[in-house]
N, C-alpha and C positions, 0 to 999 in steps of 0.2 A: 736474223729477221726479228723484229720486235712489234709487237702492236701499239699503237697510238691511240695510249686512251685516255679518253675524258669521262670523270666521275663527276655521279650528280649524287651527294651525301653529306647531309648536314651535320653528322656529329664527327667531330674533329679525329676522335681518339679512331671510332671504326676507320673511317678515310683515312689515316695517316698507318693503322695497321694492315690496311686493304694494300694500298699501296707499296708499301713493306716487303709482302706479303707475297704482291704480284708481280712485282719486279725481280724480286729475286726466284723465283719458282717457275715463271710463267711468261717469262720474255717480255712481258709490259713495259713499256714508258709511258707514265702520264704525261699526260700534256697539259693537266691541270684540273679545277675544280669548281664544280657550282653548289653552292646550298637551299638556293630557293630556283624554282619553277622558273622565273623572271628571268635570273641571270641564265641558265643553263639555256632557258631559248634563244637570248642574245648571243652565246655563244656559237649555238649551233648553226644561228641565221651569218655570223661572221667567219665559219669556219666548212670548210667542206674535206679538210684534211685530216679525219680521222679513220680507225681500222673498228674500234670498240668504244663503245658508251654501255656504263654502269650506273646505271638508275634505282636508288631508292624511290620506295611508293610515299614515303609521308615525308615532306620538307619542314624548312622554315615557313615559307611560303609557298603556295600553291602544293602542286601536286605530281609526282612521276607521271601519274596518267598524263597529264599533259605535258611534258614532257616528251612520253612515248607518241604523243598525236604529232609534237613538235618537226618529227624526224624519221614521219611515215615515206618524205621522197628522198630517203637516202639513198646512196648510190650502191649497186646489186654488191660489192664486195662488204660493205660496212655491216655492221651486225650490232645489237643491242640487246643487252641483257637486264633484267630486272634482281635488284637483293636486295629483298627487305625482309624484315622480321615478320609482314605480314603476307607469307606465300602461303593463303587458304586456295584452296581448289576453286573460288570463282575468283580471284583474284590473279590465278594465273592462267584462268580464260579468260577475263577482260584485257591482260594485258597480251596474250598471244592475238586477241582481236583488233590491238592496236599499233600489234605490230611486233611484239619481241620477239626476238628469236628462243630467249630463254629466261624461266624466270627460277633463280636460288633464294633457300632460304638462309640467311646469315648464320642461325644458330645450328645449322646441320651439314649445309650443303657449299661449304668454300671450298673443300675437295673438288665437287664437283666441276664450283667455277674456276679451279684452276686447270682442270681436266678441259674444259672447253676451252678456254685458253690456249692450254697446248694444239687441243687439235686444229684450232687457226693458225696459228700459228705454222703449224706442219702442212698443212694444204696450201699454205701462199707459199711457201717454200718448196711446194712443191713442183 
């Protein structure tokens, strides 16, 4: 079982070692990528085929938050995570109010996100 995810992360180097990262560790397949706000909603409004979205809070353009408004009627299995550099204590109450399931911080908590990873993983398989 693998999750089907799309990232929303604008700098190349994070996103290309996220992915790295998650694939080999944590049964991920990307499905691919957004860097600004824009694109990531056009994807989401073209796409109902995903397990996992990975949202950074500050893009090229626009914003995670909107982003995370983007993809409040997703469907009960899909799940959305926040990782950004910026997980301050009201920032992962606005975005748990906007909907994430979970929000890590880049510089401490990729552990973490691959721990949550696995354990979807293991529940749909199960």
């Amino acid at each position: 079982m693998e999750l089907r995810t799309y990232i929303v992360e604008d700098n190349a180097t994070i996103r290309e070692n996220l992915v790295g990262t998650l694939e080999e560790l944590a049964s991920v397949r990307s499905l691919g990528w957004a860097e600004t706000e824009k694109d990531a909603r056009a994807w989401l409004a073209a796409h109902r085929d995903w397990d996992l979205l990975i949202v950074d809070l500050f893009l090229k353009q626009g914003s995670g938050l909107g982003v995370l408004e983007a993809c409040q009627d997703r469907g009960r299995g899909q799940r959305v995570v926040v990782l950004s550099n910026y997980a301050t204590s009201d920032m992962r109450k606005r975005s748990a109010e906007l909907g994430a399931d979970a929000v890590f911080d880049k510089s401490n908590e990729i552990d973490a996100l691959v721990d949550f990873c696995l354990a979807l993983v293991e529940r749909r398989g199960a």
